[in-house]
matplotlib code that plots the C-alpha trace (Angstrom):
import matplotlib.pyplot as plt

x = [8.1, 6.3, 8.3, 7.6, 8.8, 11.7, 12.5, 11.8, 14.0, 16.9, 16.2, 16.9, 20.4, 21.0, 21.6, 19.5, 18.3, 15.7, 11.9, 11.0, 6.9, 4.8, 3.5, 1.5, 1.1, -0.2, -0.8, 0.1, 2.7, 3.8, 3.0, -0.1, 0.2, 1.5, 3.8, 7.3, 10.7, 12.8, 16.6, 19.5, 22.6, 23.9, 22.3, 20.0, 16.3, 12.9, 9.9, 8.9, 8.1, 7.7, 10.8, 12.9, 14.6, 12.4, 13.8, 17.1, 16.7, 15.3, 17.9, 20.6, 18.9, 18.5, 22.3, 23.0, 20.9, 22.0, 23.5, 22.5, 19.5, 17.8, 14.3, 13.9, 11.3, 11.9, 10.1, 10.3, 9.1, 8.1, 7.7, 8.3, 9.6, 13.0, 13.6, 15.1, 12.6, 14.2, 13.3, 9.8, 7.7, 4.5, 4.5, 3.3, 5.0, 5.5, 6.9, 8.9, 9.3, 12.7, 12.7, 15.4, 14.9, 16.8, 16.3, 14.4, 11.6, 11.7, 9.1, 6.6, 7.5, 7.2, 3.7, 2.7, 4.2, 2.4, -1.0, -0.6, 0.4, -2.6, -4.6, -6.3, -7.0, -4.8, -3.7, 0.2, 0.9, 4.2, 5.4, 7.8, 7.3, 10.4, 12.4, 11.5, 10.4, 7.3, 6.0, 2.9, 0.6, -3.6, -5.2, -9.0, -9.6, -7.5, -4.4, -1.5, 1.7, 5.2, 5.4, 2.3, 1.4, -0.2, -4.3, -5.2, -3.6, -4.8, -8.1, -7.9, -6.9, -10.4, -12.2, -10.7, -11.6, -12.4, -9.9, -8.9, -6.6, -3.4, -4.1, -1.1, -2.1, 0.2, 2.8, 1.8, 0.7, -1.7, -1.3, -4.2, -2.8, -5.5, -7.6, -6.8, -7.6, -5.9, -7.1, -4.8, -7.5, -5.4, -7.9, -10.4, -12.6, -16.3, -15.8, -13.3, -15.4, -18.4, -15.5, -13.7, -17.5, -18.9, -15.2, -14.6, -18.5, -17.6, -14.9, -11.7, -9.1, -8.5, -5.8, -6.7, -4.0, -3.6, -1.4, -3.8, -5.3, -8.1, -9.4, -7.4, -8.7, -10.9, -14.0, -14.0, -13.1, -14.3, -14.6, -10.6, -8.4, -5.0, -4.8, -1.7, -1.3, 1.9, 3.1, 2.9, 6.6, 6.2, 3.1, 4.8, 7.5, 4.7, 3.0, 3.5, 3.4, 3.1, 1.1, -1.9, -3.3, -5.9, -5.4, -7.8, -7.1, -9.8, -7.3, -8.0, -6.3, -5.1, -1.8, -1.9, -4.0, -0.8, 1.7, 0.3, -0.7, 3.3, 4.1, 2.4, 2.6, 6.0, 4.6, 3.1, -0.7, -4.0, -5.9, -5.1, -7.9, -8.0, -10.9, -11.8, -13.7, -12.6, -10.6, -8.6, -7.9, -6.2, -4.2, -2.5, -2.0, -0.1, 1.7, 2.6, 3.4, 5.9, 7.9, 8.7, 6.0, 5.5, 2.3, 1.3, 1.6, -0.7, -3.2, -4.0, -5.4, -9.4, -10.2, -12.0, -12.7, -15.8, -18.6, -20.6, -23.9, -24.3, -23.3, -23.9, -23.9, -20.5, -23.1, -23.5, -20.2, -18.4, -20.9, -19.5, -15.7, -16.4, -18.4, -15.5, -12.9, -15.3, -15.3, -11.8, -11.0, -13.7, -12.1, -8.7, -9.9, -11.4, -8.3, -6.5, -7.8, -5.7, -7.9, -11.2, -12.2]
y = [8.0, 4.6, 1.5, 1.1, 4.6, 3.4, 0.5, 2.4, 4.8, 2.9, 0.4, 3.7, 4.1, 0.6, -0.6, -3.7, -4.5, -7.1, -6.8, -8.4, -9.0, -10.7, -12.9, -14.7, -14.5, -16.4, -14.9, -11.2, -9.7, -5.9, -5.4, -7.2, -9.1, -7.3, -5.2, -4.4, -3.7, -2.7, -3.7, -1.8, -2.7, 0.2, -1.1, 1.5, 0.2, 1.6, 0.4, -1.9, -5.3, -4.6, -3.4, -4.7, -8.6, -9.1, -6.2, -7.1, -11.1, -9.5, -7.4, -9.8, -12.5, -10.1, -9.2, -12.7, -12.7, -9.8, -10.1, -13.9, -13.7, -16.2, -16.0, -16.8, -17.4, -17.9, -17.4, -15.8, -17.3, -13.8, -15.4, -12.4, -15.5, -15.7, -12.0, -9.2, -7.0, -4.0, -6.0, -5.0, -8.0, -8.0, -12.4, -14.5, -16.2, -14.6, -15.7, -13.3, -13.7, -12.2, -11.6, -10.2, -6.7, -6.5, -4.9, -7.7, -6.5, -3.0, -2.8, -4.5, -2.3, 0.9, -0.1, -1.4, 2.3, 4.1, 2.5, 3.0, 6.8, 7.4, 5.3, 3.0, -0.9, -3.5, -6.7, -7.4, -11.6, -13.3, -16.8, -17.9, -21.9, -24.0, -20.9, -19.5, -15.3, -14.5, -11.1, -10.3, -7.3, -7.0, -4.4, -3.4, -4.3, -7.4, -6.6, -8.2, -7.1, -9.1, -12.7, -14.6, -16.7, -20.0, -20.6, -22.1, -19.3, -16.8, -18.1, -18.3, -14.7, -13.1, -15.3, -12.4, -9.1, -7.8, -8.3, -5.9, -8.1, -9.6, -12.9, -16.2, -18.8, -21.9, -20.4, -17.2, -14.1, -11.7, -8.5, -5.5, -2.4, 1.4, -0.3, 0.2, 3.8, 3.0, 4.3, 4.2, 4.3, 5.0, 4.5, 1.1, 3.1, 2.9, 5.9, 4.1, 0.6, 2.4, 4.2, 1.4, -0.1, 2.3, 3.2, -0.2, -0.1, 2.6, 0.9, 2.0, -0.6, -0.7, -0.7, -0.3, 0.7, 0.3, -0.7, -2.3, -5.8, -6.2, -3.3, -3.6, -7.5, -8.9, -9.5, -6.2, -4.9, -7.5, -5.2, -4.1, -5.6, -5.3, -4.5, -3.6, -3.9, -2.1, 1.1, 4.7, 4.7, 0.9, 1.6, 4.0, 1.2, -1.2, 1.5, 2.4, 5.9, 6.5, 10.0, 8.5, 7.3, 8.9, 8.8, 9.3, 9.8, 8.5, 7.2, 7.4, 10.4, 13.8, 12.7, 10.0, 12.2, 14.7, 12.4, 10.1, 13.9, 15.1, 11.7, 11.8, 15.2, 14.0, 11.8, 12.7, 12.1, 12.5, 13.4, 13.5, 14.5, 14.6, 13.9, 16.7, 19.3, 22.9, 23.7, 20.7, 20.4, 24.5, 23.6, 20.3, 22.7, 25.1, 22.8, 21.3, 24.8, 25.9, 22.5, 24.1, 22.2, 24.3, 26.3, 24.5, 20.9, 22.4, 23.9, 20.4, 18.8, 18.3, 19.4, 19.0, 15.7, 15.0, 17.0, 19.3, 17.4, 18.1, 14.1, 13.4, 9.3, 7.3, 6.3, 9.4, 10.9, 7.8, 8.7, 12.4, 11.3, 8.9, 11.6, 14.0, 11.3, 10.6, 14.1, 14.9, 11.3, 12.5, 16.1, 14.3, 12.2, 15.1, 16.9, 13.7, 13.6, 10.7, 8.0, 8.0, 4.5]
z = [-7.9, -7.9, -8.4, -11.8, -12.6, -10.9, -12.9, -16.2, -14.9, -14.0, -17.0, -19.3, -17.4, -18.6, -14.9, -13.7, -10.1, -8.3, -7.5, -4.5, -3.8, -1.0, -2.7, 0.5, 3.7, 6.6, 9.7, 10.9, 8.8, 8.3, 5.0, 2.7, -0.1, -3.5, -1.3, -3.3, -3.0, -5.2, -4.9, -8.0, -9.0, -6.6, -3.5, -2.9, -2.3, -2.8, -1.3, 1.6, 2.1, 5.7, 7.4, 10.3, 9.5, 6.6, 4.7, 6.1, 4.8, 1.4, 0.4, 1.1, -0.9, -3.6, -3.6, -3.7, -6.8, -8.8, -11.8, -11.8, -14.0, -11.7, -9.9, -6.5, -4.3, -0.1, 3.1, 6.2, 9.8, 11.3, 14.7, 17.4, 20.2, 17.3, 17.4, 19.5, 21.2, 18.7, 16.1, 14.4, 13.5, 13.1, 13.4, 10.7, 7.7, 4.7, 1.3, -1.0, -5.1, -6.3, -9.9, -11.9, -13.5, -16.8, -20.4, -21.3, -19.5, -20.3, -22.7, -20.8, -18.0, -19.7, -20.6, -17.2, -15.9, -18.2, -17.4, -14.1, -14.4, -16.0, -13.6, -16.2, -15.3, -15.8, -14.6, -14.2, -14.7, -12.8, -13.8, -12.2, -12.7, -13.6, -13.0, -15.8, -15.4, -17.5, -17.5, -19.1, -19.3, -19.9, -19.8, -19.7, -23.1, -23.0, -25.1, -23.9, -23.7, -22.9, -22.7, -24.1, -21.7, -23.4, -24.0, -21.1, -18.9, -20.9, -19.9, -16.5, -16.8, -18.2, -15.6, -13.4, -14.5, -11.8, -9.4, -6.7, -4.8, -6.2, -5.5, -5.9, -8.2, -8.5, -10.1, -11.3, -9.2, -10.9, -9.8, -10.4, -11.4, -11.3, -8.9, -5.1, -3.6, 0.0, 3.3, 6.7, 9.4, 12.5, 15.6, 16.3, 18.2, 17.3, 15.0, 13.1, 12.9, 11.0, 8.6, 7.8, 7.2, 4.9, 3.2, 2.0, 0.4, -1.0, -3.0, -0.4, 0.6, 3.8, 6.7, 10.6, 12.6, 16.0, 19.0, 20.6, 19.2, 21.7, 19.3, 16.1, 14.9, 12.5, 14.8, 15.3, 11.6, 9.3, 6.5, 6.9, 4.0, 6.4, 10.4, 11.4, 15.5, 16.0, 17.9, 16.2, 15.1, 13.9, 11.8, 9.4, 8.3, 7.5, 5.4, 2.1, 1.1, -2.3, -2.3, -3.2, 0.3, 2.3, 6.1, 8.7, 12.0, 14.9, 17.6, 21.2, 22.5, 21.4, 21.4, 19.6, 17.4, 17.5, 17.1, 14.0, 12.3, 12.8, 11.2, 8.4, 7.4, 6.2, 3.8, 1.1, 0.5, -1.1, 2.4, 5.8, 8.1, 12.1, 14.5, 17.1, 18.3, 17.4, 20.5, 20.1, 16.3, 17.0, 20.0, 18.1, 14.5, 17.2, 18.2, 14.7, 13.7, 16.8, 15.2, 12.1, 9.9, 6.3, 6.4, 2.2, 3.8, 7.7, 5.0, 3.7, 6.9, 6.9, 10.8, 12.0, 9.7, 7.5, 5.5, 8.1, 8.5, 11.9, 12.7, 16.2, 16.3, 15.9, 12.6, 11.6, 11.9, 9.4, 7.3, 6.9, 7.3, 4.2, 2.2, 2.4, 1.4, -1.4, -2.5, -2.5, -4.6, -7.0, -7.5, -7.7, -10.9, -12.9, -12.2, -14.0, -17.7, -18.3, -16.3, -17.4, -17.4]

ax = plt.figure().add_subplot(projection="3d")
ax.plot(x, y, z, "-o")
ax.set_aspect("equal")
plt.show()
C-alpha cells in the first residue's frame, strides 16, 4: 500500500495520524525532496524520510504533535561530525513539514488516492502559512478538489503543468502526483553513466547509488535526480520501495552484484535486472537459490540485463538496458486500463 492508501485506510477506521514530507534539502541527505512518512495514532509508521536520527527526530516531533491539530515545520542539521559512526547520515540539512491527518481531509484524500491508483496526473497543493493546513487537489484538467486556494494561487498553479519535481514555494509545496517512473541505478561505472543518461531522456527519474563518491557525484552523473553515496545495507533505508521502481544493477563486482540482487529481491518491484555475462549471472542465481529465495520472485530478474542487440560499447550496452526498461514500463501501462492519459 502507498501512503495515501494508508491514510484513506486509517481515516475509514476513524483514527488520525501525521504526515511528515521533505520539503527541502540542502546538501546530501538520504532521502529527496517529496519523501513521506506517515506517523498513526497507534505509533506505527509507514514510509521513510530517510532513516537513522532523522526518522528518530520525526517521529518524536510528530508524537508531540498528535492529536494537537497543529502543523509543524523543523529542520534537521544532518552533519555526520554530530553523530555516532552507527548512525546513518547521509550530511546535509533537511527541513520536514508535519501536518495533521484528520477527517477533515478525507475527502480530498480519497481523491488524491484514487488518482494516483489509476496513475492519472495530478498536482497535490500544501499550505501551511500562518499555521493554517490547506490541502488542495488539480488534476490534469484542472478541477480542484479540497480547500480553494485564492486567485492568485490558483494562478501560480497552472503556470506549472508540467511539473515532475515537487518543488517548495514560500509557503506552499506543490507536490506532482502519476508522474515519476523511478530508477535505482546501483553501480557509477561507465555502464551506469550512459544509463542514467539515456533513462532520464527517456523520461526516468533517477537515483545513482554507490559507496563510493569519487564515482557517485554530480560531475560525473549530471543527469541523476538523487545520488545516494552510502554502503549496500545503508542504501536500502534511504530508498523507497513502493513496487513500482525499476532497479538496475551495474556495480563493480559480482558481489556487490550478489549482494544488492539478494536485497532487493525482498522488495517488491517493477524490474530488477543484473549485469553479467552468462556464466556469472547462473553462479549468483545458484547462489540466491541455495538461500531459500522463491523460484516466482528468481523468475523475474532480466539477466543477463538489456534487449539482445549484440551491444559491445559501454554506449551501446545503456542503450539496450534502457530499451528493455522501456519495454517492460510500456507492457506495465497497457496492462493498467485505468491510466490512459
Amino acid at each position: 500500500m502507498n501512503i495515501y492508501e494508508i491514510i484513506c485506510d486509517y481515516l475509514m477506521k476513524n483514527k488520525i495520524g501525521v504526515l511528515a514530507t521533505v520539503i527541502k534539502r540542502t546538501g546530501s541527505a538520504p532521502r529527496d525532496i517529496g519523501a513521506k512518512m506517515f506517523i498513526g495514532e497507534d505509533g506505527k509508521t509507514f514510509g521513510t524520510v530517510g532513516g537513522g536520527l532523522l526518522e528518530d527526530g520525526t517521529y518524536k516531533e510528530a508524537l508531540a504533535i498528535m492529536g494537537k491539530n497543529v502543523i509543524k515545520t523543523f529542520s534537521v542539521n544532518m552533519n555526520a561530525n554530530a553523530v555516532n559512526e552507527k548512525d546513518m547520515l547521509c550530511g546535509g540539512d533537511v527541513l520536514i513539514l508535519l501536518e495533521p491527518v484528520t477527517v477533515m481531509q478525507n475527502d480530498v484524500y480519497r481523491k488524491i488516492e484514487k488518482l494516483q491508483s489509476n496513475k492519472q496526473k495530478g498536482l497535490v497543493l500544501t499550505g501551511f502559512g500562518g499555521g493554517i493546513l490547506t490541502k488542495t487537489l488539480f488534476d490534469k484538467e484542472g478541477n480542484i478538489a479540497g480547500d480553494i486556494p485564492d486567485d492568485e494561487t490558483i494562478n501560480r498553479i497552472k503556470t506549472l503543468p508540467h511539473l515532475k519535481k515537487p518543488v517548495l514555494e514560500e509557503e506552499y509545496f506543490a507536490d506532482p502526483i502519476g508522474e515519476i517512473t523511478p530508477l535505482y541505478l546501483f553501480g557509477a561505472g561507465h555502464v551506469a553513466q550512459y544509463v542514467a543518461k539515456i533513462a532520464k531522456f527517456a523520461g526516468f527519474d533517477v537515483s545513482v547509488i554507490d559507496d563510493k563518491k569519487e564515482f557517485a557525484n554530480h560531475e560525473r552523473f549530471p543527469d541523476a535526480d538523487e545520488i545516494v553515496v552510502a554502503n549496500i545495507h545503508d542504501a536500502f533505508f534511504c530508498l523507497d520501495f513502493t513496487g513500482d521502481e525499476y532497479v538496475v544493477i551495474v556495480s563493480r563486482s559480482h558481489e556487490y552484484d550478489a549482494e544488492i540482487l539478494e536485497e532487493t529481491l525482498k522488495k517488491e518491484t517493477r524490474y530488477v535486472g543484473m549485469i553479467g555475462s552468462r556464466r556469472k549471472v547462473k553462479m549468483i542465481i545458484d547462489g540466491i537459490k541455495k538461500k531459500g529465495y522463491e523460484d516466482t520472485a528468481i523468475e523475474k530478474i532480466h539477466a543477463p540485463i538489456g534487449i539482445p542487440i549484440d551491444a559491445e560499447t559501454p554506449q551501446e550496452i545503456a542503450v539496450s538496458i534502457v530499451a528493455e526498461l522501456i519495454k517492460v514500463k510500456n507492457k506495465s501501462q497497457l496492462l493498467c486500463p485505468g491510466n490512459a492519459i
